[in-house]
C-alpha positions as CSV (number, residue, x, y, z in Angstrom):
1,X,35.3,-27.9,-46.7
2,X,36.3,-24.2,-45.7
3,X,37.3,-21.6,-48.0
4,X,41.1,-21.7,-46.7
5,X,40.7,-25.8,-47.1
6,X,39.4,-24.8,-50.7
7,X,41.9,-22.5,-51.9
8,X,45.0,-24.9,-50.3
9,X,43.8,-27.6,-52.6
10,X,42.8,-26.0,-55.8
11,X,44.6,-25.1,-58.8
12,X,43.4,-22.4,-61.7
13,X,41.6,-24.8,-63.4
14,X,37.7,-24.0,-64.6
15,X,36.2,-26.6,-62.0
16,X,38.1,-25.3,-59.5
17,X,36.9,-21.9,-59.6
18,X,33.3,-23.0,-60.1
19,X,33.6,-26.0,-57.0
20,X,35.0,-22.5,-54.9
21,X,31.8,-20.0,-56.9
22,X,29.7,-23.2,-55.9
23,X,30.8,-23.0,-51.9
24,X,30.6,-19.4,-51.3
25,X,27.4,-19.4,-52.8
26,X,26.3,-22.5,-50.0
27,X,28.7,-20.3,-47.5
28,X,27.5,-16.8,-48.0
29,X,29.6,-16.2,-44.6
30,X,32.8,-16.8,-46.6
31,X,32.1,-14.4,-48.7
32,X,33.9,-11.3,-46.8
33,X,36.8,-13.9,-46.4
34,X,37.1,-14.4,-50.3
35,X,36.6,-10.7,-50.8
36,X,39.4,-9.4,-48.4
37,X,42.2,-12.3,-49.4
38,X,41.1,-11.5,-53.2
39,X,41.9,-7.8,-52.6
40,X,44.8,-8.1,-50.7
41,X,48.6,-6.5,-51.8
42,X,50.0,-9.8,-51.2
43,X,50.6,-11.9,-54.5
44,X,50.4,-15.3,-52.3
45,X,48.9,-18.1,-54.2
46,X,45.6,-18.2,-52.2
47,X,45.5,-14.7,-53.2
48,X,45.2,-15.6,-57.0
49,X,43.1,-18.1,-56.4
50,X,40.9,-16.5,-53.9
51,X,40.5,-13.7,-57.0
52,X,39.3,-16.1,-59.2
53,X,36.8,-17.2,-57.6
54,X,35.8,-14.1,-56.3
55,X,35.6,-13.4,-60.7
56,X,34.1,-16.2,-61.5
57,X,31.5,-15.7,-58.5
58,X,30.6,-12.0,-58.9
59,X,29.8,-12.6,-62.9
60,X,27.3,-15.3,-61.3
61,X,26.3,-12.8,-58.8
62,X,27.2,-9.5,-59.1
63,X,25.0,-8.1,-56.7
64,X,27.6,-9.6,-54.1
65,X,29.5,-6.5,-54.6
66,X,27.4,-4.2,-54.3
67,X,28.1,-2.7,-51.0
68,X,31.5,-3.5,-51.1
69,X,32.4,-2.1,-54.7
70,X,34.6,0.7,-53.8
71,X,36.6,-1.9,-52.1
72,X,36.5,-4.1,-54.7
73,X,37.5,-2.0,-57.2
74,X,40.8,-0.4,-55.1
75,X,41.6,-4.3,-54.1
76,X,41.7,-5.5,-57.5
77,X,44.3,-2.5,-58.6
78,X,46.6,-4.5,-55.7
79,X,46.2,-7.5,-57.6
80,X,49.6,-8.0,-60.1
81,X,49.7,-11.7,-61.4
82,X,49.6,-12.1,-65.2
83,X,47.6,-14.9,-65.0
């Protein structure tokens, strides 16, 4: 399963987040995928959850952002959703 397949079929739900933590970290090469939809200005659904995962991920591994945490940091200002 692909991260779009993942994120089409999940809901907010703890094992959710960990099955899409779980694949990125099996997919590394999904990981500039998650990053860029979880930074994104849109407030799409795969957005959220893509964000998620990209939180419940980083705590796991934060070096993942490293090189890419000016970019986080700016993408998750775009993020809006309450939840």
């Amino acid at each position: 399963m692909g991260l779009r397949e993942l994120l089409l079929v999940s809901y907010s739900s703890v094992a959710d987040r960990d099955r899409g933590a779980k694949l990125i970290h099996r997919h590394p090469e999904y990981f500039t995928s998650l990053l860029e939809l979880a930074c994104a200005a849109e407030d799409k659904r795969e957005n959220i959850l893509a964000a998620w995962i990209l939180e419940k991920y980083a705590v796991e591994q934060p070096e993942c952002l490293d090189s890419n945490f000016t970019f986080f940091l700016e993408g998750a200002l775009q993020q809006k959703n309450d939840s």
